[in-house]
C-alpha positions as CSV (number, residue, x, y, z in Angstrom):
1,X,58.8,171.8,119.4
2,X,56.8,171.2,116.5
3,X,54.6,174.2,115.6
4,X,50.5,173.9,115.3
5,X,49.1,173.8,111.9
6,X,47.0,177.1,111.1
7,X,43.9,176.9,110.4
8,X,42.8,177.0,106.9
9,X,40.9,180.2,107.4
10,X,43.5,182.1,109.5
11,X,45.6,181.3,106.5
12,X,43.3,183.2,103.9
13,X,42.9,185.9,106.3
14,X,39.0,185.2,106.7
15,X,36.7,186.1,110.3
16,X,35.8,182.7,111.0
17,X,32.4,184.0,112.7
18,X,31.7,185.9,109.2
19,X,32.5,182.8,107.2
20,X,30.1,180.4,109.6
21,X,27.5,183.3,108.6
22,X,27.9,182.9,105.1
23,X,27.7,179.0,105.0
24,X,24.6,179.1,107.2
25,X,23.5,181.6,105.0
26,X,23.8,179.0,101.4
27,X,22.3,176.1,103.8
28,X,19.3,177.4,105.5
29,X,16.7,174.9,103.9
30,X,18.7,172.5,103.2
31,X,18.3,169.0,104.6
32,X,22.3,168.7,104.1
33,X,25.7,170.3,103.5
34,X,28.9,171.7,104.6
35,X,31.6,173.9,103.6
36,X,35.2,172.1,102.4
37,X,38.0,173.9,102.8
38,X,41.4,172.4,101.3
39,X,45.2,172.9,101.4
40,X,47.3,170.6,99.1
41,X,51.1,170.2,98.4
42,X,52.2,167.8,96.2
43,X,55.1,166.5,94.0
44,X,55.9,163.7,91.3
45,X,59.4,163.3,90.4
46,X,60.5,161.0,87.3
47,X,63.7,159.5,86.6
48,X,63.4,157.6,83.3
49,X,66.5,156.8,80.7
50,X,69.3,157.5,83.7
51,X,67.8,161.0,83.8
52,X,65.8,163.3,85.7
53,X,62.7,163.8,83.2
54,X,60.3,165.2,85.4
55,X,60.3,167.5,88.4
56,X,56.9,169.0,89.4
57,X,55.4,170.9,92.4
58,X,51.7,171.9,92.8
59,X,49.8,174.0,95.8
60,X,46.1,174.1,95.4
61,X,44.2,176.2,97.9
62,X,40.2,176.4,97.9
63,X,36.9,175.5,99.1
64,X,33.4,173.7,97.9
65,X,30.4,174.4,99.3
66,X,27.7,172.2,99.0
67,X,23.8,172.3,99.9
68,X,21.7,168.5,99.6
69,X,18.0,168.7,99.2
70,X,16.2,165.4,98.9
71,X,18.3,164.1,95.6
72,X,19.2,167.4,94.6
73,X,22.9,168.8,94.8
74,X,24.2,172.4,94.8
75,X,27.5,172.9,94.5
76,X,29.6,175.8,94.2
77,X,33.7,175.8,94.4
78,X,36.4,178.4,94.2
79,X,40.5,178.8,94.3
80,X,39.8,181.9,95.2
81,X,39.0,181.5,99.6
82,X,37.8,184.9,100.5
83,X,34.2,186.3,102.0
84,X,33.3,187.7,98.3
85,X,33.7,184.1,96.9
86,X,31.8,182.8,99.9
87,X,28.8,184.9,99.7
88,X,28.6,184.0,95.7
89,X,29.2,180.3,96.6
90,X,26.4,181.1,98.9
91,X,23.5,182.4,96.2
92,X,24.6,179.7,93.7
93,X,23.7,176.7,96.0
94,X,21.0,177.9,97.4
95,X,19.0,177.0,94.0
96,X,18.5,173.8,95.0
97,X,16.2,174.3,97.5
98,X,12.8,175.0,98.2
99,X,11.0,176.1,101.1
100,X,12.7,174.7,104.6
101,X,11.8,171.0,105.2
102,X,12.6,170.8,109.3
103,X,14.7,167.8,108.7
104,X,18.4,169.2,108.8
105,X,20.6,166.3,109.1
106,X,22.3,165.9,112.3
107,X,26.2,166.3,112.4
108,X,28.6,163.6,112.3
109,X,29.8,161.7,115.1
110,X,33.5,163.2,116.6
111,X,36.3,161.0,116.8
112,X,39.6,161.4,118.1
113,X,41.5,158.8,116.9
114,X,44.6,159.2,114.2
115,X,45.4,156.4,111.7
116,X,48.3,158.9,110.5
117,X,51.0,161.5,112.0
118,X,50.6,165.1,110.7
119,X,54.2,165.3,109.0
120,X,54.3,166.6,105.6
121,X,56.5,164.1,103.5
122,X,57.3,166.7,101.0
123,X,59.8,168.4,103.5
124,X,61.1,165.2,105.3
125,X,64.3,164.9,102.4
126,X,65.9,167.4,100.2
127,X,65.7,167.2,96.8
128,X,69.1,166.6,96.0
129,X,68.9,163.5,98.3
130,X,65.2,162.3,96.1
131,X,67.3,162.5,93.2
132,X,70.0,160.7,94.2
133,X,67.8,157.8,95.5
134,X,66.7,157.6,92.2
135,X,69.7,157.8,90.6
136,X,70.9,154.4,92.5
137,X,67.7,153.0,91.8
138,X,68.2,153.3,88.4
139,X,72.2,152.2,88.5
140,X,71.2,148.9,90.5
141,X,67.9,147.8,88.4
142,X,71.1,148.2,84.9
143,X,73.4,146.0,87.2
144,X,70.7,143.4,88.1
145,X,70.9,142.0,84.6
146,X,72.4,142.7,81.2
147,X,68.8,142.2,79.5
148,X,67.4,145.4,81.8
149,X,66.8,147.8,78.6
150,X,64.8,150.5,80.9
151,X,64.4,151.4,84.2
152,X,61.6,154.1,85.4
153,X,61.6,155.5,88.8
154,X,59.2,157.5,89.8
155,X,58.8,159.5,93.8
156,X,55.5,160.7,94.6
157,X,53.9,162.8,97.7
158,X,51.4,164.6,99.0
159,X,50.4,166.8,102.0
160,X,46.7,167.6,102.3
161,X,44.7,169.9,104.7
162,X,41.2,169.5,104.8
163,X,38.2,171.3,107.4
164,X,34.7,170.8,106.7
165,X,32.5,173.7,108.5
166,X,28.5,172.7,108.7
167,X,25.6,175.2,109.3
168,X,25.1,174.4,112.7
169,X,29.1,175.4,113.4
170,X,30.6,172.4,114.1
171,X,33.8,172.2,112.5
172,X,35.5,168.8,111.4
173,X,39.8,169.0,110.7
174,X,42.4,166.3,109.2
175,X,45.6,166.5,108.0
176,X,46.4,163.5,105.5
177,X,50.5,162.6,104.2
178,X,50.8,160.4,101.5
179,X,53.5,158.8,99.5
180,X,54.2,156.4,97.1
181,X,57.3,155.0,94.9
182,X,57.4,153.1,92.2
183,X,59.8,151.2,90.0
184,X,59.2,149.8,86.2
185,X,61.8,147.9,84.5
186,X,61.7,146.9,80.7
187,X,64.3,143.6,79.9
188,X,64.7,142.3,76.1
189,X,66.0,139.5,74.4
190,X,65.8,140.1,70.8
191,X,63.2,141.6,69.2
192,X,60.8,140.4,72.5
193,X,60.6,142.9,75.4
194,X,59.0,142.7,78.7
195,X,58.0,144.5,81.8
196,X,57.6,144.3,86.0
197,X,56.7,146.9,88.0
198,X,57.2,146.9,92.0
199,X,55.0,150.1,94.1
200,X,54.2,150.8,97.5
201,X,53.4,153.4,99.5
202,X,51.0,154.7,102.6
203,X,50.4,157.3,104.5
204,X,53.0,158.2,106.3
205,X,56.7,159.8,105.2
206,X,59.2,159.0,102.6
207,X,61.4,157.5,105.6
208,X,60.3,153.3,105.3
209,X,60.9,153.3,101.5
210,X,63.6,155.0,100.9
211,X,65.9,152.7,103.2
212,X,68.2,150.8,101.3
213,X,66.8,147.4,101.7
214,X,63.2,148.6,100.7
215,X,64.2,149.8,97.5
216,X,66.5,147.2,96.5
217,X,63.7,144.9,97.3
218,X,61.5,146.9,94.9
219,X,64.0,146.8,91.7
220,X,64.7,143.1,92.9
221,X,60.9,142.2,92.2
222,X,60.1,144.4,89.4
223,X,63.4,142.9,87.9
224,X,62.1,139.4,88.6
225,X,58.4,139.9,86.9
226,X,59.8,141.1,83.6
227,X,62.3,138.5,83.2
228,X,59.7,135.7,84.4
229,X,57.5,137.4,81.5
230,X,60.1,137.3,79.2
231,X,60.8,133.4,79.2
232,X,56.6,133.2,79.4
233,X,54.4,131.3,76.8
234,X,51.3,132.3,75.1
235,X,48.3,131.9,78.1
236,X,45.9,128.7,77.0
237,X,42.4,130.0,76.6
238,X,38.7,128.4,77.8
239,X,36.9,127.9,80.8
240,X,39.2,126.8,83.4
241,X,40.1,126.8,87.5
242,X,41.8,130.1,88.4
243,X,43.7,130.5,91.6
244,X,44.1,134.2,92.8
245,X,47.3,135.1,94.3
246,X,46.5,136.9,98.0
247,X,47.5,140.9,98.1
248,X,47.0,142.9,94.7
249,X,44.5,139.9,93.2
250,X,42.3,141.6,95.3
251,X,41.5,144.9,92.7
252,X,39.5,142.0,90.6
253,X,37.0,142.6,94.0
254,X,37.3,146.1,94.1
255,X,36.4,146.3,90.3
256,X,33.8,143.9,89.6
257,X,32.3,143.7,93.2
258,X,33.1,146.9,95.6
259,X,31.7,148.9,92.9
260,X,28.6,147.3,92.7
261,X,28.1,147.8,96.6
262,X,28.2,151.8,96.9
263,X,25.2,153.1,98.0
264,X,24.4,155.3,94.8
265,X,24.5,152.8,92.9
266,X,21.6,150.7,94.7
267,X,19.7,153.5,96.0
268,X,19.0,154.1,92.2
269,X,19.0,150.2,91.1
270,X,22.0,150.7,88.5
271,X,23.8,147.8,90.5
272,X,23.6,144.3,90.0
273,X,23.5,144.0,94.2
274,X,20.3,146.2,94.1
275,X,17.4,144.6,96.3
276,X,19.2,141.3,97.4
277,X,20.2,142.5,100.9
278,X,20.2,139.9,103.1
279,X,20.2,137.2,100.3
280,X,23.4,135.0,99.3
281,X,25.3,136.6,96.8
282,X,28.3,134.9,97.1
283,X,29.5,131.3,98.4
284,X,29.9,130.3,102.2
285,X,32.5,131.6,103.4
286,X,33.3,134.5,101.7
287,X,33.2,138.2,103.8
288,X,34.3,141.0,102.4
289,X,34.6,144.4,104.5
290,X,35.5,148.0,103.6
291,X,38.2,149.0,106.7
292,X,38.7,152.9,106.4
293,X,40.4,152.3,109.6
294,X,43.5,150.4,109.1
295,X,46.4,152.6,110.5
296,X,48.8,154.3,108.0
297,X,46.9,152.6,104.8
298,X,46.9,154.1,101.6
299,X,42.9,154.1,101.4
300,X,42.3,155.3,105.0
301,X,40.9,158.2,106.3
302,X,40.4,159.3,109.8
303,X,37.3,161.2,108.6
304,X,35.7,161.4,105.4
305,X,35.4,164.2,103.3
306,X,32.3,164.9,104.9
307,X,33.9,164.9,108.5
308,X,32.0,161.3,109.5
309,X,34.6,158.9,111.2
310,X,35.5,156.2,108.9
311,X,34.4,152.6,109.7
312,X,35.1,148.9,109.2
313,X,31.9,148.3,107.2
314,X,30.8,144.5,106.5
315,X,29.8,143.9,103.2
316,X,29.4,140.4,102.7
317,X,29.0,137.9,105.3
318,X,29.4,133.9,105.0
319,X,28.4,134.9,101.7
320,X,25.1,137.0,102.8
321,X,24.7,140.9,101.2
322,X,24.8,142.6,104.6
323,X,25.4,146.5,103.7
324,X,26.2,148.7,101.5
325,X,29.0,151.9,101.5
326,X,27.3,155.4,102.2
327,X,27.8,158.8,101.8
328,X,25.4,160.8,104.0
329,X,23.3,161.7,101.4
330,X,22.5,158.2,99.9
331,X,22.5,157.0,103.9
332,X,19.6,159.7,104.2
333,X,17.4,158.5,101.4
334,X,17.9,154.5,101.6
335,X,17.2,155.0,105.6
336,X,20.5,153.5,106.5
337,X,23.3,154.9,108.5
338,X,26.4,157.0,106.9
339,X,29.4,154.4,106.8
340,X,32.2,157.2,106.5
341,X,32.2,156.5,102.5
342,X,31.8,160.0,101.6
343,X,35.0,161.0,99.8
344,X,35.9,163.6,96.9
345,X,39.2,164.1,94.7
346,X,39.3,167.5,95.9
347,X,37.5,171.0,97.1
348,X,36.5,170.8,93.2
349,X,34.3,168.0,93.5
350,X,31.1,166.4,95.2
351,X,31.6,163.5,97.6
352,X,30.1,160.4,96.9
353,X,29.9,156.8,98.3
354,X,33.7,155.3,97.5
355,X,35.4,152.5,98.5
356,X,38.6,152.9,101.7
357,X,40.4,149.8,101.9
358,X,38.2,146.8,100.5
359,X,39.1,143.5,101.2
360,X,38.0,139.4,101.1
361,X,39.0,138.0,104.8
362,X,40.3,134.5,105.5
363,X,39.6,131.3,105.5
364,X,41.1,128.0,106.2
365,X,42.7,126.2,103.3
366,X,46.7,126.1,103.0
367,X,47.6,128.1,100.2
368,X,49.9,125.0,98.9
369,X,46.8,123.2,99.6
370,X,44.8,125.6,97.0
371,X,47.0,124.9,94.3
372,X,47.6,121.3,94.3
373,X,43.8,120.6,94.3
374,X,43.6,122.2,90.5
375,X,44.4,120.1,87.8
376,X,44.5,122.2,85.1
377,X,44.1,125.7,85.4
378,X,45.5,129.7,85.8
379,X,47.5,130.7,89.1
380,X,47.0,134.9,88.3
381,X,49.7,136.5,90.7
382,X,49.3,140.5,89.6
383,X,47.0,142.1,87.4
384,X,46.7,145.0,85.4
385,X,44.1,147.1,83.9
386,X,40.3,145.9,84.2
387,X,36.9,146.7,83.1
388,X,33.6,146.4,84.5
389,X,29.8,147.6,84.0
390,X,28.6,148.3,87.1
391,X,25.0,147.3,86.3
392,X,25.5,143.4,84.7
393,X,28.8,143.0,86.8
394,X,30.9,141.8,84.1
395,X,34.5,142.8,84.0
396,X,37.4,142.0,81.6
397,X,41.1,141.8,84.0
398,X,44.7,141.5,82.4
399,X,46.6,139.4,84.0
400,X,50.3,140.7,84.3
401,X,52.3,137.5,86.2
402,X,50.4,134.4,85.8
403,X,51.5,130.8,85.6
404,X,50.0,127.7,84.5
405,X,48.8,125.0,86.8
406,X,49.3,121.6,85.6
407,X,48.5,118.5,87.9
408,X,48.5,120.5,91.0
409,X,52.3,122.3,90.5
410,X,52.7,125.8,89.3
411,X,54.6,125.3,86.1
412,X,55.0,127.3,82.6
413,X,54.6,131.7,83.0
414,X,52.0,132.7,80.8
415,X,51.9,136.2,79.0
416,X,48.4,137.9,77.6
417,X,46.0,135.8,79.9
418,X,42.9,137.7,80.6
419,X,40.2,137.1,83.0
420,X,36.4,137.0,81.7
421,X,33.6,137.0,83.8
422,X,30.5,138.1,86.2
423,X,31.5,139.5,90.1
424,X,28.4,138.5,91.3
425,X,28.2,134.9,89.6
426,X,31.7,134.5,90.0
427,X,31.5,134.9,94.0
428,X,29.7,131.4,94.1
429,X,32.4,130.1,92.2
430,X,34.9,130.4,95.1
431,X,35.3,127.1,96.4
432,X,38.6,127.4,98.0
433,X,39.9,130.5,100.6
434,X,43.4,130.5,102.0
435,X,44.1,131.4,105.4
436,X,46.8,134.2,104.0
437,X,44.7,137.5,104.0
438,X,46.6,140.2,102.9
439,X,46.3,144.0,101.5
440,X,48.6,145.4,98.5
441,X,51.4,147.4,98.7
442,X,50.0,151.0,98.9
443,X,49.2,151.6,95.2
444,X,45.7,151.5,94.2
445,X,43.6,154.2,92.8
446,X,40.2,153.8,92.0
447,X,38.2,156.0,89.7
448,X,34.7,157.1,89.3
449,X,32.2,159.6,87.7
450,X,35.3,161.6,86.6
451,X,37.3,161.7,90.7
452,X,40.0,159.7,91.7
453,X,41.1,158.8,95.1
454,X,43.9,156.4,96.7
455,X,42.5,153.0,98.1
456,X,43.7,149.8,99.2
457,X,42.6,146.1,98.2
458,X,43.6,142.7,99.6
459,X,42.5,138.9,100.4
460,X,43.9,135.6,101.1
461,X,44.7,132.9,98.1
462,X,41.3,132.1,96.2
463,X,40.0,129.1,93.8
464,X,37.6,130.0,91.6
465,X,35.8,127.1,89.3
466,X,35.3,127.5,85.6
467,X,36.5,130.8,85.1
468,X,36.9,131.6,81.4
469,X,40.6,132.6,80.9
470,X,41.0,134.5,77.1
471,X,44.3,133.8,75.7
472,X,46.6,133.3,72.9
473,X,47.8,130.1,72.9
């Protein structure tokens, strides 16, 4: 019989009824807060030029306590979880506040549903049998073809604890796996060299991936992209139709559009979405939806990091702004309801409003369909790094597998195509959306103000019109 968790406090040896003093000591007055307790195992291991390069294992133990009045934060953390760290935790946030307003927030909803099991992936395979599963990976991607120059490998996993303890002595608890595994392979002819990469990964353990078909099916791909690159030709340039392959495509949303919908950033009008709720923003047809509560995904959460159940939150409807992803405090001051948005890298950070799993849903065009109605134009498969300024919404995306389209037929790869554009002009510039939504592979991580976290993206085939493609051809 599997054996309870502890809880995070038995396991620093802390009186939970001394602890709930001190936190309701550092909140009285404030119109917010909780106390974040966190437990964290994790381990990367590297297998790069048929060796074993790196082998690492971290445990990181603490707490953040955090007191909200009106836009003000106070925040005080410590790897050190004991009452004498508490009580100065305490003192430090209770800076922010002035006199007591009366207008404590009210608690999150409980929920008792589980989008993942409890197992800790780190202890599910021995690390003789991780190494070995590399090993193979790396002897089969060197088979696949004599042009394979380099092959990385790389296992990741994590095992995280979190309880978030409020004032008023409710106590919130989830207990989050993660893993993730990735192959890169580097072919050459000549003086020319080329990569594909193949990831995925969830929530969940090690077992799914490391089967033999799933990794083969990894190098296969990864395999395949680098040589497709290395027989492509240099991308055409201009204002042209794109087509947006379904799955991974979906990070150019995230990026120049999911941003731009997180509740800080229109509660203080840095977004370009500020103050068009309820207008069109993008063309008919086009939804997009945050889902925090897709079972076993890489972005979702059973509760955020502030304990608030996450939630399927519609973003764009038929092309209508129709909300916005909240924290609680940004939910507080914009009058709106906490979304379950409210996430943080760790116990050494504030949350703030972040995106889950953030996806485009589908519509009714054959994807075949999509692509023969473009006469000349950019079919962009995967992408690669991006940028984007929040507050104009233009972004800059590399293209890493993208073909030509020439008289409605997917012809020629293409190598160093970028895309160049506005997310919020460019969302009336879908004409065409295929009815083959899907999510990535379990690989994304977004980044903001300094935090990472693991999300997902997706959404069916797209057409975009008069997209301007920078190449170098």
């Amino acid at each position: 019989m599997t054996q309870p968790i502890p809880s995070l406090l038995d396991r620093a040896g802390l009186d939970p009824s001394q602890v709930a003093r001190l936190v309701s000591r550092g909140l009285e007055g404030a119109d917010d807060g909780e106390l974040f307790l966190e437990y964290r195992q994790s381990e990367m291991l590297v297998f790069d030029n048929s060796r074993l390069k790196q082998a690492t294992y971290n445990t990181a133990h603490g707490f953040g306590l955090r007191a909200v009045k009106d836009e003000a934060v106070g925040y005080a953390h410590s790897s050190d979880v004991s009452e004498e760290a508490l009580a100065r935790a305490a003192d430090a946030v209770r800076a922010v506040k002035g006199g007591y307003c009366g207008s404590a927030a009210l608690a999150p909803a409980r929920s008792n549903v589980r989008l993942y099991g409890e197992g800790n992936p780190l202890a599910g395979l021995a690390f003789e049998d991780k190494v070995k599963l590399l090993e193979a990976i790396d002897a089969y991607a060197r088979a696949k073809d004599p042009r394979v120059r380099q092959v990385t490998a790389n296992l990741a996993a994590s095992w995280q604890v979190v309880e978030i303890l409020r004032a008023s002595g409710e106590a919130y608890r989830d207990i989050r796996p993660m893993v993730r595994v990735n192959v890169s392979v580097v072919v050459g002819d000549g003086t020319r060299q080329e990569s594909g990469v193949h990831g995925s990964g969830g929530r969940e353990l090690y077992d799914r991936f490391v089967t033999s078909e799933a990794w083969q099916f990894a190098v296969d791909d990864a395999v395949r992209q680098a040589l497709v690159n290395l027989e492509a030709v240099p991308a055409p340039a201009g204002e042209m139709d794109v087509v947006l392959a379904c799955g991974w495509p979906g990070v150019m949303l995230h990026e120049a559009v999911g941003h731009g919908l997180e509740g800080d950033f229109n509660r203080k009008k840095t977004s370009a979405f500020a103050g068009l709720m309820g207008e069109q923003v993008a063309a008919k047809g086009v939804t997009v939806v945050d889902d925090g509560t897709l079972a076993g995904r890489r972005g979702s959460l059973s509760i955020d990091d502030e304990g608030t159940p996450t939630h399927r939150t519609v973003l764009i409807e038929d092309g209508v702004l129709v909300g916005y992803m909240q924290d609680r405090q940004n939910a507080r001051l914009m009058n709106m309801a906490a979304t379950g948005n409210g996430r943080r890298e760790s116990y050494g950070h504030v949350p703030m409003p972040r995106m889950t799993n953030t996806m485009m849903l589908a519509g009714d065009r054959d994807p075949a369909e999509i692509i023969a109605s473009v006469k000349r134009g950019l079919y962009a498969v995967s992408f690669g790094g991006g940028q984007v300024d929040i507050t104009s919404g233009k972004y800059v995306f590399q293209c890493t597998e993208a073909y030509q389209i020439e008289d409605g037929r997917v012809t020629a790869p293409v190598r160093g195509a970028m895309l160049i554009g506005n997310g919020p002009t460019d969302l009336n510039r879908i004409t065409m959306i295929g009815n083959d939504p899907a999510l990535d592979l379990g690989v994304g991580t977004c980044g903001k103000q300094g935090q990472s976290v693991p999300v997902g993206v997706g959404q069916p085939t797209l057409r975009m019109d008069r997209i301007t493609v920078g190449g170098t051809g």
